[in-house]
N, C-alpha and C positions, 0 to 999 in steps of 0.2 A: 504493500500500500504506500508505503517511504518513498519509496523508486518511482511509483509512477504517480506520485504529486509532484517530484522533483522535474521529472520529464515534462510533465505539462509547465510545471513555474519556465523551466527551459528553453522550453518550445514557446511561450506569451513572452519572454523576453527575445527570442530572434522574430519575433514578428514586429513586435511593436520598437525595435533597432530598424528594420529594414523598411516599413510604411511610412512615415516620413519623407524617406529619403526619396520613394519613388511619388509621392502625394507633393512636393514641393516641386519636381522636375514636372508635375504634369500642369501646375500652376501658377507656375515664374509668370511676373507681369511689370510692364515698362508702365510710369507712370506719367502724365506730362501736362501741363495746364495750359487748356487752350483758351481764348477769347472770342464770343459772337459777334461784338459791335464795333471795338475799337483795340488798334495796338499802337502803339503811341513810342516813337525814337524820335529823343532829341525833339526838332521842332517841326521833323513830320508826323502826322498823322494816320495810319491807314484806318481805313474805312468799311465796313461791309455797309452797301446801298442798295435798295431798290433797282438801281441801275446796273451795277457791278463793285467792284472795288474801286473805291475813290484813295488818292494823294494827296492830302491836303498839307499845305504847309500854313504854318501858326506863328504867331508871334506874339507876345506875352497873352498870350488865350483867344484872341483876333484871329480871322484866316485869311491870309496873304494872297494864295491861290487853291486852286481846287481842280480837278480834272479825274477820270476814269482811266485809270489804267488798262483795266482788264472786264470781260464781261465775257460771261458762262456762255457756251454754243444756245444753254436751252433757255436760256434767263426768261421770265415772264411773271405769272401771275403768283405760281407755288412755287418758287425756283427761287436759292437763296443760298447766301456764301456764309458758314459757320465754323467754329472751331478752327481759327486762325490762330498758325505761330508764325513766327518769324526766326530765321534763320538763315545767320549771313543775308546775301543780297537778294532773299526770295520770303515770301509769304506762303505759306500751305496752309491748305485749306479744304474743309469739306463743303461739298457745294449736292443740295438735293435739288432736283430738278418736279418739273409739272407733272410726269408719270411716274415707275417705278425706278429708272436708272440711279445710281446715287452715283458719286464721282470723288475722287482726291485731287486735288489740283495743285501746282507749282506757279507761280509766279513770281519774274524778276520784277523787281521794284523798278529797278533803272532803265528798262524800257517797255513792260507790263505785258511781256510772252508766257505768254499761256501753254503749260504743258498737263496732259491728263496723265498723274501716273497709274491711277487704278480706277477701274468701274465696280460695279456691281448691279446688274438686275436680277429684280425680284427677291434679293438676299439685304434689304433695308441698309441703313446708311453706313460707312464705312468710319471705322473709328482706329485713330493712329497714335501712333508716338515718335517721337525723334530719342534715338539717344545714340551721341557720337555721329559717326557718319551712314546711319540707317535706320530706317521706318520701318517700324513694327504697327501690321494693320490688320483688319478686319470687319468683314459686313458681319452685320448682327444677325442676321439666320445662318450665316456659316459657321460650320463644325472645326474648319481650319482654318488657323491664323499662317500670314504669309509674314515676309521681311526684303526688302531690296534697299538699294542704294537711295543716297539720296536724289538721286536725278532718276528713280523708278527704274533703273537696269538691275538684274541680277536676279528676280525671284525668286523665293527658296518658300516652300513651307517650314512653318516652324510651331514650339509648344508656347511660343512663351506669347503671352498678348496684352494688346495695351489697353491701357485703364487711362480715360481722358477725364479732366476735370476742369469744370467750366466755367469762366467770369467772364463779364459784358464786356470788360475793360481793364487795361492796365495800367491805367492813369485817372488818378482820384476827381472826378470832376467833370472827366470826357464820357461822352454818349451818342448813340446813334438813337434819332428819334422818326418816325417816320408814319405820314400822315395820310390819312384817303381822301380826295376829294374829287368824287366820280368817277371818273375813270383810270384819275391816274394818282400815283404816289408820289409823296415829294421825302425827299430824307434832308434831316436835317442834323448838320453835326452840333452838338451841348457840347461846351466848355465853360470854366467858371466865371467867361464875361461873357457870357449870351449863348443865345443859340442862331446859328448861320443854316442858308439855306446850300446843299449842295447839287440839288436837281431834282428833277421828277421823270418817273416813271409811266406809260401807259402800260397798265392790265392785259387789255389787251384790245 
């Protein structure tokens, strides 16, 4: 009876050694906080708008100029740029669209080139991370997480997946505010000395 309480304490200690180790490798996750409205360097401002992603330059909380850099192939009515980082000379971004497509997008800041680096239809939107020089993603009905470069070369599945965490803004005071008026939308950037208008949008 000695022997075999011993065997079993033995045997519940190599299991509960080795579960762990295989329960932590099957739920490694990158963590990364991204912005819906506004990401703010220095005395530009990026924008998610109505229209697309706006440039706007500030000065002491005033905007200098303003202009669209970039704009989604499907932009429209339900179609919309969220979960913005920046990194080095590009913003990425998830951008969902009017039907099921959902999309990851690159854009350089310094002339507003638009690259898709991943899709996904019918598997809901696509959620990433940066860490180092590569993106860890994933649609939300998919079973597997991927990882590539940060210029979207290299795809690899992978176990490990990212966990994104979301604020409006990174700058205490900035906002994107955006208004309906029939048929079309106008966005307007808040800062702490007013709020500016940066364009409108037709619905459609």
């Amino acid at each position: 009876m000695k022997k075999k309480f011993l065997a079993c304490i033995m045997l519940l200690a190599i299991t509960v050694v080795f579960m762990p180790v295989n329960s932590f490798a099957a739920s490694k996750t990158v963590t990364m906080k991204a912005y819906d409205q506004v990401i703010k360097s220095g005395n530009t401002v990026y924008c998610a708008g109505a229209e697309g992603l706006y440039k706007v330059k500030v000065k002491n909380g005033k905007v200098v100029s303003k202009k669209v850099i970039s704009q989604a192939e499907t932009f429209g009515t339900y179609s919309y740029y969220s979960g913005m980082k920046k990194k080095g000379g590009y913003i990425y971004m998830q951008v969902s669209t009017e039907g099921t497509p959902f999309y990851l997008y690159r854009i350089k800041t310094s002339s507003g080139a638009c690259k898709k680096l991943a899709g996904a239809n019918d598997q809901g939107e696509i959620s990433y991370a940066i860490k180092g020089k590569k993106i860890y993603y994933k649609a939300y009905y998919s079973k597997t997480g991927r990882v590539m470069k940060l210029n979207g070369k290299d795809k690899k599945k992978t176990s490990t997946k990212p966990v994104m965490k979301y604020s409006k803004s990174n700058a205490k005071g900035y906002s994107v505010v955006m208004k309906e008026k029939g048929r079309k939308v106008i966005t307007y950037l808040k800062t702490p000395k007013g709020k500016f208008k940066l364009g409108s949008h037709v619905k459609w």
